[in-house]
C-alpha positions in Angstrom: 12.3 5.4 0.2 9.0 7.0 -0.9 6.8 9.9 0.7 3.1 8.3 0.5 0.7 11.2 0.0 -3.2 10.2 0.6 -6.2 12.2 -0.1 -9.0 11.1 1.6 -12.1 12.1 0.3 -15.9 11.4 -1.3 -17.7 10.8 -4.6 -19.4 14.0 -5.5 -17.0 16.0 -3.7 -16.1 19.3 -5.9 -12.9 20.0 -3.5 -11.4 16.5 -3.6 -11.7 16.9 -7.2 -9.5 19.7 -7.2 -7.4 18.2 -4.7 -7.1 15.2 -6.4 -6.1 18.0 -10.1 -3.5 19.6 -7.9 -2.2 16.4 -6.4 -1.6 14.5 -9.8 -0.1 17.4 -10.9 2.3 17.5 -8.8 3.4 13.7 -8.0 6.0 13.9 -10.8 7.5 16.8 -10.4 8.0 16.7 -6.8 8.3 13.0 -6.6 5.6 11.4 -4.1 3.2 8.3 -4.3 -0.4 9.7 -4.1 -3.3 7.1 -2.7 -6.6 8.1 -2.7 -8.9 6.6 -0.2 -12.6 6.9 -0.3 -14.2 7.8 3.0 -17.5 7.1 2.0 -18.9 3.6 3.5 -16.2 3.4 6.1 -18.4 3.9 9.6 -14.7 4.7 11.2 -13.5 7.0 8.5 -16.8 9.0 8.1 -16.8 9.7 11.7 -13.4 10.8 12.2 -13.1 12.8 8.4 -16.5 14.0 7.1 -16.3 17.3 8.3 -13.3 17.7 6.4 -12.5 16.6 3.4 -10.7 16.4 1.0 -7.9 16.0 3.6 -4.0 15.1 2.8 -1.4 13.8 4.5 2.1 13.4 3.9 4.2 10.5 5.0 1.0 10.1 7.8 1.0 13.6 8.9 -1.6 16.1 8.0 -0.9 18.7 5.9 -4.3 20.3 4.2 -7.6 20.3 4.5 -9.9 21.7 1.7 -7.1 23.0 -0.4 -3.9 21.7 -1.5 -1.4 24.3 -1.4 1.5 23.3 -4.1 4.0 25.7 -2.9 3.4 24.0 0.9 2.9 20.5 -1.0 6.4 20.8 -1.9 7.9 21.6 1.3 5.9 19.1 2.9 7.0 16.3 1.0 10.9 17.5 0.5 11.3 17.5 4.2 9.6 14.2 4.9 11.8 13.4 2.6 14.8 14.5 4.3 13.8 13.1 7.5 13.6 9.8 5.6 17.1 9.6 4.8 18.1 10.8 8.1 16.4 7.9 10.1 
């Protein structure tokens, strides 16, 4: 089983660009799916997100807002990972 990774974020948003670099770089090596959704016309996800974004979760938990962290990242995903294969 795979840990999903989503970045939600916004056109012409300079930090979910580098979320989004720092994310991709990392999908390989650590082994995630990464699915960007964009916030942006969503009534619902505007609301509840806005304020901050980029946000990421990992396997539906959230992990960062603003900045990805790829030390964190790493732990994040290996021990949803882990909690995968126990369940």
């Amino acid at each position: 089983m795979s840990v999903e990774v989503v970045l939600y974020g916004a056109p012409d948003c300079g930090l979910c660009d580098e979320a989004k670099r720092v994310l991709e770089s990392q999908a390989g090596a650590v082994g995630f799916e990464l699915r960007t959704v964009d916030i942006s016309g969503d009534e619902e996800l505007e609301r509840r997100h806005r304020q901050e974004i980029p946000l990421v979760t990992v396997d539906g938990r959230r992990a960062f807002k603003f900045r990805v962290d790829p030390t964190e990242l790493r732990r994040r995903v290996l021990a949803a990972k882990a909690s995968q294969s126990t369940a």
